[in-house]
BAFI-3210 file (N, C-alpha, C; in Angstrom, 3 decimals, decimal comma, padded with zeros to 6 digits):
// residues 80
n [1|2|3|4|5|6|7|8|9|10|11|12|13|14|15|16|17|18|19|20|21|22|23|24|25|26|27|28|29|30|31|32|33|34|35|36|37|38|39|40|41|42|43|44|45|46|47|48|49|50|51|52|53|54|55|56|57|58|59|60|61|62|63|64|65|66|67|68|69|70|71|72|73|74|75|76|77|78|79|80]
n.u [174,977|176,668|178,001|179,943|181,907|184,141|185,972|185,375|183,440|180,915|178,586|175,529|173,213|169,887|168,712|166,402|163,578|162,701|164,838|166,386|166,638|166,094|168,218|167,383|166,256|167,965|167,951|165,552|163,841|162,447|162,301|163,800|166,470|165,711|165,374|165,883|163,348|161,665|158,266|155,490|152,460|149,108|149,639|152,310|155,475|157,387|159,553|160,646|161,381|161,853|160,975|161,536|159,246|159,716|158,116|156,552|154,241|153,077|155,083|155,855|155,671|156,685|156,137|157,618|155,612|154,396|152,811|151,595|152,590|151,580|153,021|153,219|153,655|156,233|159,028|161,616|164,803|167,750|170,274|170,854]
n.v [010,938|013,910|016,868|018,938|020,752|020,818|018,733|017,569|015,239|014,909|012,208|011,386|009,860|008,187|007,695|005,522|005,820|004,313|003,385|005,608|009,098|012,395|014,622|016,495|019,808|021,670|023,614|024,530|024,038|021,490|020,771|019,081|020,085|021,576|018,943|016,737|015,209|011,505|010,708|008,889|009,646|009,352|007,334|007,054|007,800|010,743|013,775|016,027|018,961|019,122|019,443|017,167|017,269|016,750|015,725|015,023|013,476|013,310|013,057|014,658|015,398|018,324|019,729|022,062|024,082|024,761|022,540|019,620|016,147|013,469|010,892|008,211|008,429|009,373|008,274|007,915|010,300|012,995|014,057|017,787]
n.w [038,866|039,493|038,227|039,495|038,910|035,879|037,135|039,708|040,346|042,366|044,028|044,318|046,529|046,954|049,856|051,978|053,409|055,142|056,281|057,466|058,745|057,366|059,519|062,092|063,235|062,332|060,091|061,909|064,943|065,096|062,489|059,641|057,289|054,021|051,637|048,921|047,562|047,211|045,826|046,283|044,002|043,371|042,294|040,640|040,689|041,920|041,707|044,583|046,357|049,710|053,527|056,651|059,530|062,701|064,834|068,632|068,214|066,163|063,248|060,227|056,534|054,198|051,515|049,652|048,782|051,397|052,229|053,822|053,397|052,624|055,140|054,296|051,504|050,623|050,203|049,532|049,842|049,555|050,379|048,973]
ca.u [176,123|175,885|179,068|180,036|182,502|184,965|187,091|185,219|182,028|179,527|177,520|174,375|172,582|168,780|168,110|165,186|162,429|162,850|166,325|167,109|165,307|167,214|168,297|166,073|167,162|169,064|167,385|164,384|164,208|161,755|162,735|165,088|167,053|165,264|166,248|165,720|162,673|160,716|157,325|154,040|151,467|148,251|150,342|153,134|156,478|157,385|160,664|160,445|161,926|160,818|161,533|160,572|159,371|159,810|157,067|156,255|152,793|152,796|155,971|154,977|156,672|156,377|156,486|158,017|154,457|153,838|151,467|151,714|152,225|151,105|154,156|153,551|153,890|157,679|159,657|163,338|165,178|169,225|170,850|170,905]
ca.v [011,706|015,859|017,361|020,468|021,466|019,929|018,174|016,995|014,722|014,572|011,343|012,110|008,647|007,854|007,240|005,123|006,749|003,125|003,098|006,449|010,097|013,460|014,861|017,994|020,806|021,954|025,355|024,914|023,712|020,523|020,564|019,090|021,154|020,971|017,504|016,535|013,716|010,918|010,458|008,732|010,466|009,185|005,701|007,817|008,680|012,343|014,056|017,265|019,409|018,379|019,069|016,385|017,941|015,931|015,876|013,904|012,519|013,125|013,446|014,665|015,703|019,040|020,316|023,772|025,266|024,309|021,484|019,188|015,423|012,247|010,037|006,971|008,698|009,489|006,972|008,236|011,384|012,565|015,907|018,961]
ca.w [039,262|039,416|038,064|040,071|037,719|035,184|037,787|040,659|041,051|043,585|043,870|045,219|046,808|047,621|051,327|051,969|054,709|056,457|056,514|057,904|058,353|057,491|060,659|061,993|064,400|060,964|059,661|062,375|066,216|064,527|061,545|058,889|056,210|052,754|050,732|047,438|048,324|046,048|046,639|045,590|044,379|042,004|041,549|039,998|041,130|041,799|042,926|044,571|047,473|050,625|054,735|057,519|060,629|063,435|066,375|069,527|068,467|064,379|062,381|058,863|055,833|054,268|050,120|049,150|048,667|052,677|052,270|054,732|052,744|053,766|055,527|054,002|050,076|050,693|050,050|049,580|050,204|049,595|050,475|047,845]
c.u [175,909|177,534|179,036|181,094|183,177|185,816|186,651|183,575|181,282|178,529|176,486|173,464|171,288|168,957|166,694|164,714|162,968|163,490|167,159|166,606|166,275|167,248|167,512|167,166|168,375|168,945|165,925|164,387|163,337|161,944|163,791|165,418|166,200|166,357|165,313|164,371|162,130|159,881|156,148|152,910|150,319|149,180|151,370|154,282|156,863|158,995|160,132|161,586|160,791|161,516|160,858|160,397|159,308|158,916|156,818|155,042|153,118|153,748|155,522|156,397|156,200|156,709|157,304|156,929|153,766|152,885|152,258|151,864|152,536|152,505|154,731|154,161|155,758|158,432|161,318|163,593|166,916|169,227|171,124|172,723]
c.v [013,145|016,418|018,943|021,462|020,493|018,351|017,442|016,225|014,164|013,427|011,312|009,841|008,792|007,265|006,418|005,357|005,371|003,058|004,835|007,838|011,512|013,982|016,052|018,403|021,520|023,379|025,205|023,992|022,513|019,840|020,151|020,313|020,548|020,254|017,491|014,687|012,880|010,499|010,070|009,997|009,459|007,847|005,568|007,775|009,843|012,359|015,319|018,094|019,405|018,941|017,636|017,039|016,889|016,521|014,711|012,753|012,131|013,231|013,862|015,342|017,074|019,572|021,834|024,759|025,370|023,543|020,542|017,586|014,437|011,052|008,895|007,208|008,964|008,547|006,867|010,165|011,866|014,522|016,669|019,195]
c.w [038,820|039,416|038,773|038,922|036,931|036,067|039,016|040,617|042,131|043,457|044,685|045,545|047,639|048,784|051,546|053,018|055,646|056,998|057,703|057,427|057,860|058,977|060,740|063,395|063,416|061,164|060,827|063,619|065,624|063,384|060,593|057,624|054,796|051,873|049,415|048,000|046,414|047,163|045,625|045,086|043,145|041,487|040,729|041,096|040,835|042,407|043,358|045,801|048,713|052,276|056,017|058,770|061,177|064,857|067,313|069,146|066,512|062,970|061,218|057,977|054,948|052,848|050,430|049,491|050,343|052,863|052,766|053,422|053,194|053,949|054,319|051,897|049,808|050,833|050,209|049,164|049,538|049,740|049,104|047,806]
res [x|x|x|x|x|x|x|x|x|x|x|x|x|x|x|x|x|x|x|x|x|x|x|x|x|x|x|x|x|x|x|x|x|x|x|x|x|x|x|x|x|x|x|x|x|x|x|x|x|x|x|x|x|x|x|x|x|x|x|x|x|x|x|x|x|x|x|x|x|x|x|x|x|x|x|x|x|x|x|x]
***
């Protein structure tokens, strides 16, 4: 839970990639709005900030620093 201030809380909930994608066409005609993602890496879990672009042939998912990162490592997502 992520307190906004004294009086009101925000419950923020993991999405799972299987279950449901962020929507795109947000901030970019392909693209979703940057989310808060979890993702594999090295046999580890990571969180980070993340967008998914959405394409006809290759969907992919996309870090902060613009590195492209591999589908299957993303696992869950939730809005900022």
């Amino acid at each position: 839970m992520v307190h906004t201030d004294n009086t009101e809380d925000i419950t923020m909930i993991w999405i799972d990639v299987n279950d449901q994608l962020p929507p795109t066409g947000v901030n970019s005609v392909y693209g979703s709005a940057w989310v808060l993602i979890s993702y594999l890496f090295d046999g580890k879990q990571y969180e980070g900030e993340g967008r998914y672009i959405k394409t006809d042939k290759n969907p992919y998912w996309r870090n902060v620093h613009g590195d492209k990162m591999i589908n299957n490592n993303v696992t869950h997502w939730m809005n900022m």
